[in-house]
N, C-alpha and C positions, 0 to 999 in steps of 0.2 A: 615440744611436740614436733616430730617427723613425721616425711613419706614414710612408710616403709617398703612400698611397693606399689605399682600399677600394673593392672591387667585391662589388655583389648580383648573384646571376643567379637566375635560375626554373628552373628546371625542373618538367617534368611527366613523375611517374615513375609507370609502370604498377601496379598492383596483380600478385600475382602472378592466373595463371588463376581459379586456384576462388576465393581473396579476390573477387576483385572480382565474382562473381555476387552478391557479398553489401554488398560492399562500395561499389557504384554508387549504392546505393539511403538508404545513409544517412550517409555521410561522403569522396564522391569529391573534396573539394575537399583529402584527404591527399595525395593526389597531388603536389600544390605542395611543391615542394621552392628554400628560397632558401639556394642557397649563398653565403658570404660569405670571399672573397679578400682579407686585406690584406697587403702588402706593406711591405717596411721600408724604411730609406733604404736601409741595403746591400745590397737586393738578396732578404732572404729573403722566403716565404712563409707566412705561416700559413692553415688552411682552418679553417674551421666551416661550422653547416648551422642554420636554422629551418626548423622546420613553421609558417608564418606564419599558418594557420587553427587551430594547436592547439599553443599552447608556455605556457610560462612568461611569456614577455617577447618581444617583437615588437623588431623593430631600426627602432626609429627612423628617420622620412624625415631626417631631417637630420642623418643619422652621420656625414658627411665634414667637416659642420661641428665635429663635435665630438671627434671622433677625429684630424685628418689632421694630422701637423705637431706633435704631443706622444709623449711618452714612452709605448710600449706598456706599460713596467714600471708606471706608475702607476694606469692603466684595470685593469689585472687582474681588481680584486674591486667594479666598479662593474655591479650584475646589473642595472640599466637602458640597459644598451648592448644587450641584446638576447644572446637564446644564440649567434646563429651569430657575433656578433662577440666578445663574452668565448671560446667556444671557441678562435676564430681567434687573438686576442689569446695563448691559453696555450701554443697549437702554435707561433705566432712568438718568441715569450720563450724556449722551451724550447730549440730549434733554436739561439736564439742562446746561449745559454746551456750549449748541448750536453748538456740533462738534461731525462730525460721529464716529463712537466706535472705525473705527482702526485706529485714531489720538491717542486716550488712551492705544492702544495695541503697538505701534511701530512706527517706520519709514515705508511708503509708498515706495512699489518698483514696483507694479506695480496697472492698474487701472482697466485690466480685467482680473479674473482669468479662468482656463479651468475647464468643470464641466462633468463629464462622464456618461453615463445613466449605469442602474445596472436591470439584470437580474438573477435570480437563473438558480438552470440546468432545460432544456424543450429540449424536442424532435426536430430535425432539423427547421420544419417549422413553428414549433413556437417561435424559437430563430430568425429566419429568420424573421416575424412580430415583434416582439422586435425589432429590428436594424434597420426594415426600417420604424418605427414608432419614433424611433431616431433622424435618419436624416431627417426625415418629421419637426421634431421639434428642429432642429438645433444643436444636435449633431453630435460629427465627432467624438466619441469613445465609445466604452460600455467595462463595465466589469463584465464579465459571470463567473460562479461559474460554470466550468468546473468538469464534474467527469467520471470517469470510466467507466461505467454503460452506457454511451451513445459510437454509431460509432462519435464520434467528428471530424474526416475528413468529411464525410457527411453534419454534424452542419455546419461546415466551408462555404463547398462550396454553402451550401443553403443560408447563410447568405451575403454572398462574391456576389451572385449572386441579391440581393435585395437592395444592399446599394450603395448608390456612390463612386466614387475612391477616396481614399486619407481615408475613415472610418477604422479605426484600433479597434483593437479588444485588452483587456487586461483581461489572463486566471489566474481565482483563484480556485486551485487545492484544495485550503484546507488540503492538508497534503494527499489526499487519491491517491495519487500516491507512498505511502507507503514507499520507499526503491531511496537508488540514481540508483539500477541499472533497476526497473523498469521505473524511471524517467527517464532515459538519454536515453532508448531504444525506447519509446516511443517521449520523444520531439523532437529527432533528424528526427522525423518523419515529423514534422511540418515545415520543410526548405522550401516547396513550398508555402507555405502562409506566404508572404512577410509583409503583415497588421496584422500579431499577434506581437504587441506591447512587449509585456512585460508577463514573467510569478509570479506569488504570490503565495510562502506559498507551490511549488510544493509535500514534504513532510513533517515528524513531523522539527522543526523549531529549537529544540535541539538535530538533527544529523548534527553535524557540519563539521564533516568528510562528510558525504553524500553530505549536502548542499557546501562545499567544490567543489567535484568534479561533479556535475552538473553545479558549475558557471561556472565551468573551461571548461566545453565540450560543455555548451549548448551555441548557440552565440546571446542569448536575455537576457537583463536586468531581471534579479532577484530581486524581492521585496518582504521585509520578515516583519512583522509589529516588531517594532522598542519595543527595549528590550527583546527579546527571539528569540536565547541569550543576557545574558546580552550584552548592546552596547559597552560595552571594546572588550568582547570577538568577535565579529560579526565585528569590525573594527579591531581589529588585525587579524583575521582571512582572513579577505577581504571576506567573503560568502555571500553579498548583494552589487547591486548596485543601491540598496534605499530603502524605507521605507512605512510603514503604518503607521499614525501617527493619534491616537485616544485617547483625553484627553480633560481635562477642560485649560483653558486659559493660568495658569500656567505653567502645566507642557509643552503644545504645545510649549511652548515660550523657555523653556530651551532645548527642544529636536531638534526646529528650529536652536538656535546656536549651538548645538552639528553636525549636520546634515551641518551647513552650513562651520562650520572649516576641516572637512570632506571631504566637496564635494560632499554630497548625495545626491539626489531626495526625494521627496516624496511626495503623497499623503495623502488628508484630508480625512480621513474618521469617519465622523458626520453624524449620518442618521436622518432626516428627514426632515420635509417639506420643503414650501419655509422659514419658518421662520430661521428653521437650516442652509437653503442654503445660505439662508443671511448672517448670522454669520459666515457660513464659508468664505465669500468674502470677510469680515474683517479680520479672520485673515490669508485667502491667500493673502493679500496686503501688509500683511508686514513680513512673510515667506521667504525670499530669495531663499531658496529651493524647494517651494512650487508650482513644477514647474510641476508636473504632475495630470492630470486631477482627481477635487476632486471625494469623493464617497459621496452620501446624500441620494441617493434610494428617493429623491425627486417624479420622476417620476413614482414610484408606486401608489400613490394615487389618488383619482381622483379629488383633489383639495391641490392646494398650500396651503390654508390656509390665502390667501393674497389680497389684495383688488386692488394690481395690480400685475398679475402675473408674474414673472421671466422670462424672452426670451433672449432664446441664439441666437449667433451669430458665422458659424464657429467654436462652441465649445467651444463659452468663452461665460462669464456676467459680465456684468460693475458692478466696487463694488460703492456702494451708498456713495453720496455725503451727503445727509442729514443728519442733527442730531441723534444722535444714532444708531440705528440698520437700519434707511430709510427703514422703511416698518409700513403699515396698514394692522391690522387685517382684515377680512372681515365677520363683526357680525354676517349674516344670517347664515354664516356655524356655528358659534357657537348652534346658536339656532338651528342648523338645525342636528348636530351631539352630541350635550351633550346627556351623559349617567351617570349612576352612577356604572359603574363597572370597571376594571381593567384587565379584562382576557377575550380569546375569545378563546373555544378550538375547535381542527378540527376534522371535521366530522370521524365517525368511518373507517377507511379503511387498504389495505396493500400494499406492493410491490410489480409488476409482471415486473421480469427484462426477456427478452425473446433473444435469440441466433438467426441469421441466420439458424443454423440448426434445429429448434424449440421447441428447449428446454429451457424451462420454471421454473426460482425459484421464488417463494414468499418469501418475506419477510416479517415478522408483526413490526418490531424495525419503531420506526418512521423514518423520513427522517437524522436528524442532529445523530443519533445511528447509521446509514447505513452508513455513513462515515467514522465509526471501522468497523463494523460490514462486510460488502462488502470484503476490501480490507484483511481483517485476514482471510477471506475463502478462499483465495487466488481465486479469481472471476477473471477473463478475464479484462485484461486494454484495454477499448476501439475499442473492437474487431470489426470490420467488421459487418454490419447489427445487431446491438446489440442496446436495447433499455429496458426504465427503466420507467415504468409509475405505478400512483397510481389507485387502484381499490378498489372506496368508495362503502361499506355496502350496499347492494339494499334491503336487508329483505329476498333478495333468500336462501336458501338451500346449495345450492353449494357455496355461501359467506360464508356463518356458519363452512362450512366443514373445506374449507382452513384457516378461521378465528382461528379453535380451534386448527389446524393443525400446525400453526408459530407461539404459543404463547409460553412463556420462554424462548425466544432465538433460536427457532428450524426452519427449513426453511421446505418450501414444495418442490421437483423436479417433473416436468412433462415431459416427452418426447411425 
């Protein structure tokens, strides 16, 4: 049994409505979606998927050279062939094989794993619509890309007040809580919000002294993506009580038994669709540690990509019994979102982060620059009536102004 062929396609898949008010502004090139078709000599199919501006492992321009005409059995566990093609590769094996993928990835421990919905930062009540459109859709946990820039007690209680009991919240800081001593002064703040699960990545992830003394004083699980620091050092250390775990087949599988002679948690975090969400349920089946709700940003698009779509239960998905990856494409979206491009950039705009007392910075750095950029001005952590929103180009004048005003790195203040 041969390749006989590989095929990449693009597509460009919507955000759903409210995502993408928010989501145009600083990461629309998720959009891109490349799916990857190979085909066997006999005939079968296997599917996978990249997020080609956000994965693990990008597929290779020259994959037909190096795939077409060998043995799919052999490629399996080579995570430089890129996600959408190692996926492809597990769903063609399996099929041929007549046994679902995480039969070939491990020992089975469990049969539904937990899946978490994922939001960037948005203003209170738009995080509050996020959460309760969650559990409308059978989640019981989101994990929000918490920042500075926002009143996140306010977030809290907006959201707290839209979701049912028992919805837990998991905050990823991304490092822009700068320092342990603005971290600790700040999380110890969040003792009355009993449903903030778990914090990630609070500050930069090689202050091990910092990260140190936040485990020690904060009394919620810390998770820090897994290898920075290196994992010798982060396990003698003790500065995590688990993990971010984002990799091709291989390396997940060596990190799960590192993780598991440990004792560590961790989460999948694989983004995309349902086709990704699937793979992930392969290999959270045989993950032993794999005990905390995956990350796939599934829920951002306004289509699984699937011909039967993925529904949770309580926060878990049954992992598929069928042959291979147990999932159908679902044609018309092909046809209905193929493109021939690769990039989507966002509308012209800037920052206007605004004070309770009404003073006003712009910023022009994009969104993922504001994540230095904010916390090295030494900017306000999460102050009281404090909010951070984007203001896209209208053609006015007064755009122009501030426009030419925060370019190079420079900010504008208003009072």
């Amino acid at each position: 049994m041969k390749i006989k062929s590989v095929e990449l396609i693009h597509l460009d898949v919507p955000f759903t409505t409210h995502t993408n008010q928010h989501m145009r502004y600083w990461l629309p090139h998720w959009r891109i979606i490349q799916l990857c078709k190979i085909t066997l000599s006999d005939g079968t199919v296997g599917w996978g998927e990249t997020i080609p501006n956000y994965t693990w492992a990008k597929v290779p321009d020259d994959i037909a050279d190096r795939i077409v005409g060998r043995s799919p059995g052999e490629l399996l566990w080579d995570d430089a062939l890129g996600a959408g093609v190692q996926q492809a590769l597990f769903d063609a094996v399996g099929k041929v094989l007549g046994t679902p993928a995480y039969k070939l990835l491990g020992t089975k421990v469990r049969e539904w794993c937990p899946l978490s919905w994922w939001a960037m930062d948005m203003p209170a009540k738009d995080w509050a619509r996020q959460c309760s459109d969650a559990a409308k859709q059978g989640y019981m946990t989101a994990k929000l890309k918490a920042r500075t820039w926002y009143d996140l007690h306010a977030c809290f209680k907006a959201i707290f007040k839209a979701v049912p009991p028992g919805f837990k919240l998991d905050l990823d800081f991304n490092a822009t809580l700068g320092n342990a001593a603005s971290a600790v002064e700040f999380l110890d703040t969040l003792k009355e919000f009993e449903r903030i699960a778990m914090i990630e990545t609070p500050i930069p992830q090689g202050d091990v002294a910092g990260n140190a003394q936040i485990r020690n004083q904060i009394p919620r699980p810390v998770a820090m993506h897994y290898g920075s620091p290196p994992i010798m050092t982060t396990l003698q250390e003790d500065i995590a009580d688990g993990f971010v775990v984002c990799a091709g087949a291989y390396n997940i599988m060596k990190q799960s038994a590192v993780t598991n002679e440990a004792n560590k948690p961790f989460w999948l975090q694989l983004v995309g669709t349902g086709i990704t969400t699937t793979w992930a349920a392969h290999l959270g089946a045989v993950c032993p540690q794999a005990k905390w709700p995956a990350i796939t940003c599934m829920n951002i698009w306004k289509t699984q990509l699937l011909a039967e779509p993925i529904k949770l239960h309580g926060g878990y998905y049954r992992v598929p019994e069928t042959p291979g990856l147990g999932l159908e494409i679902e044609p018309k979206a092909i046809e209905k979102y193929q493109v021939d491009y690769s990039w989507v950039d966002p509308p012209r705009h800037v920052y206007r982060y605004a004070r309770a007392s009404g003073e006003v910075t712009y910023y022009g750095s994009s969104k993922q620059s504001l994540h230095n950029d904010y916390p090295r001005d030494a900017m306000p952590v999460c102050e009281p009536g404090s909010e951070c929103v984007p203001v896209e180009d209208d053609g006015s004048r007064a755009f122009a102004q501030i426009w030419d005003a925060v370019q190079d790195g420079h900010t504008l203040r208003r009072v």
